[in-house]
C-alpha positions in Angstrom: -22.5 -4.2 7.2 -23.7 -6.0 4.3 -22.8 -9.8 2.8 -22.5 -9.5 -1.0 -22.6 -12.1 -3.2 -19.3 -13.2 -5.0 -19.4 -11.9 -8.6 -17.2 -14.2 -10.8 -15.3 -11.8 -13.5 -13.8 -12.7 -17.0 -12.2 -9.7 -17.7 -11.4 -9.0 -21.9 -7.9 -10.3 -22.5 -7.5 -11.5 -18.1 -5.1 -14.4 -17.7 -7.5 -15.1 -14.5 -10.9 -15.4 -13.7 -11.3 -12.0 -10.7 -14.0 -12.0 -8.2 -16.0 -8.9 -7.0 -15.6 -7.9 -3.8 -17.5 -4.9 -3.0 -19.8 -2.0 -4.4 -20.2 1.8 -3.1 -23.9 2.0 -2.4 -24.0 5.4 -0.9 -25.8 8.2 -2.0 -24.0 11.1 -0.9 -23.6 14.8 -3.0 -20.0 14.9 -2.2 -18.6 11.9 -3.6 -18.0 10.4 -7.3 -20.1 6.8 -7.0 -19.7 3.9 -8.1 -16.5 4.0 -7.0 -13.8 2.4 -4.9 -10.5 3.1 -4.5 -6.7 2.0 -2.4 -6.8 -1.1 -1.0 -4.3 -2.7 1.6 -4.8 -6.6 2.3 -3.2 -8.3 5.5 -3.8 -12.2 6.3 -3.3 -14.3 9.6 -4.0 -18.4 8.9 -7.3 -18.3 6.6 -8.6 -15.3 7.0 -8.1 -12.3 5.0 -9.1 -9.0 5.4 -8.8 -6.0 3.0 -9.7 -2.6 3.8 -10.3 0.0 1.0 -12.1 3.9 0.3 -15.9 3.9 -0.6 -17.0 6.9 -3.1 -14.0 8.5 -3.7 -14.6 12.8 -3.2 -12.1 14.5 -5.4 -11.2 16.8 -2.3 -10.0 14.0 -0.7 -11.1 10.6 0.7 -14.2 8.4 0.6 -17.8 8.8 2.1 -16.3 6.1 4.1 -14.2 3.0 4.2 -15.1 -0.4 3.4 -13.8 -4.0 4.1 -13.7 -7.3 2.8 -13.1 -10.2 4.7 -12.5 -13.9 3.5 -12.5 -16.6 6.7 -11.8 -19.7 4.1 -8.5 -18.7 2.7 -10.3 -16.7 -0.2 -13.0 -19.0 -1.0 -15.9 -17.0 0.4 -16.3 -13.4 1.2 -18.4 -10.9 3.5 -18.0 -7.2 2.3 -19.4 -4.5 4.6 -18.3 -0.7 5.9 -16.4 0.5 8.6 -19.3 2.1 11.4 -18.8 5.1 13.2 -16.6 6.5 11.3 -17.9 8.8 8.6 -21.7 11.1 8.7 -22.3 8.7 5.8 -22.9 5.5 8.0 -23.8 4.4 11.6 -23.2 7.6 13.2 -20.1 8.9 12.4 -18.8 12.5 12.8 -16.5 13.0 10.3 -17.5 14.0 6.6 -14.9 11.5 4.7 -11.9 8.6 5.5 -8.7 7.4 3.8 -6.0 5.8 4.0 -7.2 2.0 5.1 -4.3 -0.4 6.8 -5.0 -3.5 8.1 -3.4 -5.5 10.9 -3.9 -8.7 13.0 -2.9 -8.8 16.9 -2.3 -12.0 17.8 -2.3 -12.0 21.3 -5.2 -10.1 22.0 -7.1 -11.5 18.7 -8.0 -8.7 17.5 -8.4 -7.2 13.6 -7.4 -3.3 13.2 -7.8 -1.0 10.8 -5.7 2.0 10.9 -7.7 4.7 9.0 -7.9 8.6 8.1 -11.0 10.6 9.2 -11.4 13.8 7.7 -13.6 16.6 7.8 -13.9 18.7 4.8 -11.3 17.2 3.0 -8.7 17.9 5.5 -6.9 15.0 7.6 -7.9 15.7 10.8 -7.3 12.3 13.1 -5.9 8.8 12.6 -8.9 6.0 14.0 -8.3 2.7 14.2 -11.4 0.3 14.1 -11.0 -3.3 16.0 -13.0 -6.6 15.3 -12.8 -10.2 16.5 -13.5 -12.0 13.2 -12.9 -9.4 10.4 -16.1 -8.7 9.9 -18.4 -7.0 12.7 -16.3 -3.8 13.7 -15.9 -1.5 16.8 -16.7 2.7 16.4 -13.4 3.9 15.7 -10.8 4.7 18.3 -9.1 8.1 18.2 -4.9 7.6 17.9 -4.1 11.2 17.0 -6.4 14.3 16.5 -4.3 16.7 15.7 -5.3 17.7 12.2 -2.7 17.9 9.1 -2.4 14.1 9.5 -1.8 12.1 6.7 -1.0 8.9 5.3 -1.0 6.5 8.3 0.1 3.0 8.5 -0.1 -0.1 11.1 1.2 -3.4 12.4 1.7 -5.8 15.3 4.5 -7.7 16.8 3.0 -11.2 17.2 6.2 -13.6 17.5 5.0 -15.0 21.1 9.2 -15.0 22.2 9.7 -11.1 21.5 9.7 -9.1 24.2 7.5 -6.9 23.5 4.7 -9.6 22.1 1.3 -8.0 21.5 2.3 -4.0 20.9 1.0 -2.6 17.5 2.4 0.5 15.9 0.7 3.1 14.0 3.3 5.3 11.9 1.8 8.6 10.1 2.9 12.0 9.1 2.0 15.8 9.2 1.8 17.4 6.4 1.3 20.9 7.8 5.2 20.3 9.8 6.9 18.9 6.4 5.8 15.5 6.6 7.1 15.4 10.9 6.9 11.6 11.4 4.9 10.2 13.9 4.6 7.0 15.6 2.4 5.4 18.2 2.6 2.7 20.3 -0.4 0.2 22.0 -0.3 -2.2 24.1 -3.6 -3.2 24.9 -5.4 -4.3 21.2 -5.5 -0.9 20.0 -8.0 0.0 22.9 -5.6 2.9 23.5 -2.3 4.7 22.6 0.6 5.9 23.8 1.7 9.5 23.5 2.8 10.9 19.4 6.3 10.5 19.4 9.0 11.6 17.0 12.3 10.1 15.1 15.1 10.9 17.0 16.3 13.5 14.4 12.8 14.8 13.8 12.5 13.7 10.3 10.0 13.6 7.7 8.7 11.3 5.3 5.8 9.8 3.7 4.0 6.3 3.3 6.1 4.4 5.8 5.3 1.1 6.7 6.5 -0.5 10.0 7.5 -4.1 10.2 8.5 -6.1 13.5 11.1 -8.3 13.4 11.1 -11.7 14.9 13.3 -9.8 18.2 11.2 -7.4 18.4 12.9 -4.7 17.0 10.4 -2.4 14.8 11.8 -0.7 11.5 9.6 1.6 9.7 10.9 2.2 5.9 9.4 4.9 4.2 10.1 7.3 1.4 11.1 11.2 1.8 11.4 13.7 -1.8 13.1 10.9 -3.6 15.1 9.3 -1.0 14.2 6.1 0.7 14.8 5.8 4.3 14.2 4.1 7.5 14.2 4.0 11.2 13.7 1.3 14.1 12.8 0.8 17.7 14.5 -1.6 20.2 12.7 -0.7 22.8 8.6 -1.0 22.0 7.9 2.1 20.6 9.8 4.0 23.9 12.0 5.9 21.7 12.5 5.7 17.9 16.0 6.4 16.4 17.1 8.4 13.6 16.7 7.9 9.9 19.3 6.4 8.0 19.4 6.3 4.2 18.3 3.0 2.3 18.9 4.3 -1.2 18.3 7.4 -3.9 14.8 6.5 -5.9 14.6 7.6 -9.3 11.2 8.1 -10.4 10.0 8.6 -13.9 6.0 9.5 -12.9 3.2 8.2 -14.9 1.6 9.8 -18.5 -2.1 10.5 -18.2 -2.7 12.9 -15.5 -3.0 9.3 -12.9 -2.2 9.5 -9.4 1.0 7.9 -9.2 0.9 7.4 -5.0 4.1 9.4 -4.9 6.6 6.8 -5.8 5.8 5.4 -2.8 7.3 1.8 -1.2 5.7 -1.5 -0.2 7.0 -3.5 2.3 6.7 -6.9 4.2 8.7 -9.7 6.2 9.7 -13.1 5.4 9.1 -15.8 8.1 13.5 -15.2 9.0 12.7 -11.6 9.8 14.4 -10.3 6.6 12.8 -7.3 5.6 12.1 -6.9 1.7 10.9 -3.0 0.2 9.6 -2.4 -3.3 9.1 0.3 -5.2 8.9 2.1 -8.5 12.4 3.4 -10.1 13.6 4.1 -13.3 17.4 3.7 -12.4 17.8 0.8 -14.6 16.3 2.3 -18.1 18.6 4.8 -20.4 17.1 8.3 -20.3 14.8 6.9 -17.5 12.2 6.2 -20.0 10.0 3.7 -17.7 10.1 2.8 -14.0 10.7 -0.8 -13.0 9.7 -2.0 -9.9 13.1 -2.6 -7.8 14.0 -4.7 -4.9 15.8 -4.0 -1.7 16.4 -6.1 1.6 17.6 -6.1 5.0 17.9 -7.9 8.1 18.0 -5.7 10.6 16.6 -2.4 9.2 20.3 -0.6 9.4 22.1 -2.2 6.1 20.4 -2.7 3.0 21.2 -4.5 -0.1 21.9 -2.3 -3.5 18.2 -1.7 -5.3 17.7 -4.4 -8.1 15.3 -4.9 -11.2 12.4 -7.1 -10.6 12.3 -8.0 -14.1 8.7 -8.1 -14.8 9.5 -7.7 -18.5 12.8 -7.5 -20.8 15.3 -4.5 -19.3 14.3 -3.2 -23.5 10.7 -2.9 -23.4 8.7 -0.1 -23.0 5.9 -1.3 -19.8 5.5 1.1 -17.0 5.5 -0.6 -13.8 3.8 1.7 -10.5 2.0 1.3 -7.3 3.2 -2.3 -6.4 2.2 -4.1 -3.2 4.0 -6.8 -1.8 3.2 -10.1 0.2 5.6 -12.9 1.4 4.3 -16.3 3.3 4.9 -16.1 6.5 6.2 -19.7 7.3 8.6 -19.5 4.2 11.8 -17.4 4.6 15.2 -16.9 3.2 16.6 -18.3 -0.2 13.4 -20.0 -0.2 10.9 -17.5 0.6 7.3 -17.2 -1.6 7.0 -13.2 -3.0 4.0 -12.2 -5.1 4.1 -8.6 -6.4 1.3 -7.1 -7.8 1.0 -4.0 -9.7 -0.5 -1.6 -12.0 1.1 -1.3 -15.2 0.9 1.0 -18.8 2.0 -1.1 -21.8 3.7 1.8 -23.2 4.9 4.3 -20.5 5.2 7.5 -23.1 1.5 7.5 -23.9 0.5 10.7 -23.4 -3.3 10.8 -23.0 -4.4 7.4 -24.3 -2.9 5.6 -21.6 -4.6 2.1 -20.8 -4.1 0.8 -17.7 -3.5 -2.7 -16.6 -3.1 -4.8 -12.9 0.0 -7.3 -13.2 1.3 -9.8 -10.7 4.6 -11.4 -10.6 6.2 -14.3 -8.2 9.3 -15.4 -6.7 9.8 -18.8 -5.1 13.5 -18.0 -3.7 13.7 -15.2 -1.7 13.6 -12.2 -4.9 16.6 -14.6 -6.7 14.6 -15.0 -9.5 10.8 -14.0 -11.0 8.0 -15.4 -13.3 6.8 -13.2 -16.0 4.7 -10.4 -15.9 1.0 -11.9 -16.2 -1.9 -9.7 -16.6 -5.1 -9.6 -14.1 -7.3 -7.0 -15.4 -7.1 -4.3 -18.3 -7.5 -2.6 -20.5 -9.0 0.1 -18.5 -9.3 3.7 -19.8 -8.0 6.4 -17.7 -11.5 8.6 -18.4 -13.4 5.3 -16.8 -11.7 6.4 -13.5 -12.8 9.2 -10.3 -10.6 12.4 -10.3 -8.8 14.0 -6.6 -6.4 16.4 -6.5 -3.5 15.0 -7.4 -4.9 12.8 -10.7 -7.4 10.1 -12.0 -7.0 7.0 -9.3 -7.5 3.9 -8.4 -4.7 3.6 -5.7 -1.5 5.1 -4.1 -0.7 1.6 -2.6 -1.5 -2.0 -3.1 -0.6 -5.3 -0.9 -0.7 -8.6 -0.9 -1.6 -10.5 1.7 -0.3 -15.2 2.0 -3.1 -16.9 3.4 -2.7 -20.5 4.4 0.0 -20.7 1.9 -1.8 -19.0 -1.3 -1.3 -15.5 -2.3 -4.4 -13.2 -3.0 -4.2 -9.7 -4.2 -7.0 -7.1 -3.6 -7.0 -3.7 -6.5 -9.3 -1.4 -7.9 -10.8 -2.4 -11.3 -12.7 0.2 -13.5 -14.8 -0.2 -16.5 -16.8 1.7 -18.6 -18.8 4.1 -17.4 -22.4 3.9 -17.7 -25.4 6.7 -18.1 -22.5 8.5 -16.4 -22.0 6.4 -13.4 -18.7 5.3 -12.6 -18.0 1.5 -12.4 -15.3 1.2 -10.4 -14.8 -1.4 -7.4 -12.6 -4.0 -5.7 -11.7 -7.5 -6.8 -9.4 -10.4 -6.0 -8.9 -13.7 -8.2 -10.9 -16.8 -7.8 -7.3 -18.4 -7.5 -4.4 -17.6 -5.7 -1.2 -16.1 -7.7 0.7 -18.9 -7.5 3.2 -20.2 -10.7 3.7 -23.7 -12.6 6.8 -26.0 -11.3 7.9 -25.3 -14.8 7.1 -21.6 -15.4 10.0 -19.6 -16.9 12.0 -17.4 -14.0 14.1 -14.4 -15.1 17.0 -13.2 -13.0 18.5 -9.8 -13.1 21.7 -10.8 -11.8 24.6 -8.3 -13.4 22.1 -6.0 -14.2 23.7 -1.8 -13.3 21.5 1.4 -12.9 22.5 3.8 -15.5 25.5 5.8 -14.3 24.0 9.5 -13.5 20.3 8.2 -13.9 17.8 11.0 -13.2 14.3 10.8 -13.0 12.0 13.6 -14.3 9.5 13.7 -11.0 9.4 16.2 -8.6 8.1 15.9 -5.5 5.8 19.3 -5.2 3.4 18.5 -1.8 4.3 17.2 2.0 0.7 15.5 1.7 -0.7 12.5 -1.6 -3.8 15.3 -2.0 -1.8 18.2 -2.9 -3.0 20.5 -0.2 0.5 21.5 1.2 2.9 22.3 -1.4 6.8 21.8 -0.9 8.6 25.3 -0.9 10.6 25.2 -4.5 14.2 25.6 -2.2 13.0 22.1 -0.8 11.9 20.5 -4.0 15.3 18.3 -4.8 16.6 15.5 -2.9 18.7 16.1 0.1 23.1 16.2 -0.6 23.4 13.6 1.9 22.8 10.2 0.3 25.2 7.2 -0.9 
């Protein structure tokens, strides 16, 4: 672990002054320094911590994973790395890690997070590393070693009436079985884990992300060759049922040769337990010529309200809106629940190769009803300024945002130019939350209808976000059972 001082940022053409978070000081042949990459960002009272990939190798992963954790509601900050885990720090045994999820256990106080060890750039285990304040962490503990694992996720039920009060869940998939879902179930503070277990209908899918309501009933929504879907357990983690269909997802993909993350959803909980999913989706736009982010909620994981247009900007313009992460204040819920999205963004989603790439943030202060204005956090940023993988340049396949002690704080990968060859690319937050004026302008996109026969132009070619087990062409179009 190492403290880092806070670097105050003001980007060219920011609308907010960002702080530095973190730096990749390792030295190792395999990875492209400099770099830092995929950040998820959970909060429990005033302390936030954010988990993210160190030195991103183009085969796949980080030389290891790093944290940042803020104890003063984002005030302050200690940065450090995950020990243990990779050869690249404190004794690890595996050559690189992904995939970084964070969680907070409240009845057995204790921080997790859920990560992806590899060894030569295949997924072969999901860890999960524990710590009582955020910021000194446990070697990993082994959840599944399988191998072909891939894209894991993690969370906790900590409503102190639910039955089933201190279980966490950890959700991933296998690649190498068509994206087989897995879940796994502890009971203990992640010390240890219960047996993999299946959906009921053995499905697949990709980049779930399990939610507890306040019953205890867990629903995992997550996104499978263009169709979003979900499943639950009423039972702790027991048994899991089978997937039922949330809605279609028309996805334009991003110009540039940028990792896109798949398309894939974000998804938190409002104080009520209503559920709210985000993702990218061009249903909205004629000749799906740029994806909007879209909305979707539900209250008990089953039934699910028809997608609608978080209108970040005008339903005419031509901004590309991708790779959003959610956050929702916990003690607000209902028509008057606090939403920040944020999100990267192209001004101009037909660009070819001279993208330039921007982070965004919007608001809502009544439950998705209605949203500020787009407003820019960092950009421009050249796509060349950024590491390569398999699947395109990157700086994410997810984002979050995480309420702590009422303020919203973001956590994304900012590049800039390169120097001497050297990447510069690493994690920031804002020096102040992303909150709104009383009088800010809110947009509404009430009557708003997808375009009738809307079709996006992606196809979903891999089971796995590194491109290392293709889809079979027969398999590559959405399933004919969908409403």
């Amino acid at each position: 672990m190492f403290g880092m001082a806070i670097a105050l940022v003001a980007g060219a053409h920011a609308q907010t002054t960002l702080i530095k978070l973190s730096s990749d000081i390792f030295h190792d042949s395999d990875a492209q320094h400099r770099t830092e990459v995929e950040p998820d960002t959970f909060a429990w009272g005033s302390t936030i911590v954010t988990g993210f990939q160190v030195a991103r190798i183009s085969g796949g992963g980080g030389a290891d994973v790093g944290f940042a954790t803020s104890t003063d509601a984002g005030k302050t900050w200690t940065s450090g790395y995950l020990p243990g885990l990779t050869d690249n720090y404190k004794g690890g045994s595996f050559t690189a890690a992904s995939d970084a999820a964070v969680a907070y256990d409240v009845k057995h106080k204790v921080w997790m997070i859920s990560t992806l060890p590899l060894t030569n750039n295949q997924g072969e285990a999901v860890a999960t590393s524990r710590s009582a304040d955020g910021i000194h962490w446990s070697k990993p503990v082994i959840v599944d070693n399988s191998g072909s694992d891939d894209k894991n996720w993690i969370a906790c039920d900590n409503t102190t009436t639910s039955p089933h009060y201190g279980n966490c869940y950890t959700e991933w998939d296998e690649p190498a079985l068509g994206d087989l879902i897995f879940m796994s179930t502890s009971t203990d503070g992640g010390l240890t884990w219960g047996p993999a277990m299946n959906t009921a209908d053995h499905a697949g899918g990709i980049g779930g992300q399990p939610l507890v309501l306040p019953n205890g009933t867990v629903v995992v929504p997550i996104s499978t060759l263009g169709t979003m879907i979900a499943f639950r357990s009423t039972d702790g983690g027991k048994s899991w049922t089978s997937t039922t269909v949330i809605a279609n997802q028309n996805y334009r993909g991003e110009d540039g040769g940028l990792r896109d993350g798949f398309g894939m959803p974000t998804a938190q909980i409002d104080g009520g337990g209503k559920i709210y999913m985000v993702w990218p989706d061009c249903s909205f736009r004629s000749g799906c010529s740029t994806d909007d982010l879209v909305l979707t909620t539900s209250t008990n994981g089953t039934t699910w309200t028809k997608i609608a247009r978080i209108p970040i900007d005008p339903i005419s313009s031509t901004v590309d809106h991708f790779i959003p992460g959610i956050g929702i204040d916990r003690t607000t819920s209902g028509k008057t629940a606090h939403l920040a999205v944020t999100y990267y963004y192209y001004p101009v989603a037909a660009c070819n190769n001279s993208c330039k790439l921007y982070v965004g943030y919007t608001v809502s202060q009544n439950g998705g009803a209605t949203w500020t204005k787009g407003k820019e956090l960092a950009g421009p940023m050249q796509l060349s300024w950024l590491p390569n993988s398999q699947n395109g340049l990157m700086v994410a396949d997810y984002l979050a945002v995480a309420y702590a002690s009422g303020n919203p704080f973001g956590v994304f990968a900012v590049a800039k130019a390169p120097s001497n060859g050297v990447f510069n690319e690493a994690m920031y937050t804002t020096k102040a939350p992303l909150l709104a004026a009383a009088d800010e302008p809110r947009f509404s996109s009430k009557g708003e209808r997808p375009v009738p026969n809307a079709k996006g132009k992606y196809v979903w070619k891999y089971y796995d976000d590194d491109g290392n087990y293709p889809i079979p062409p027969s398999r590559q179009v959405r399933p004919s059972k969908q409403k």
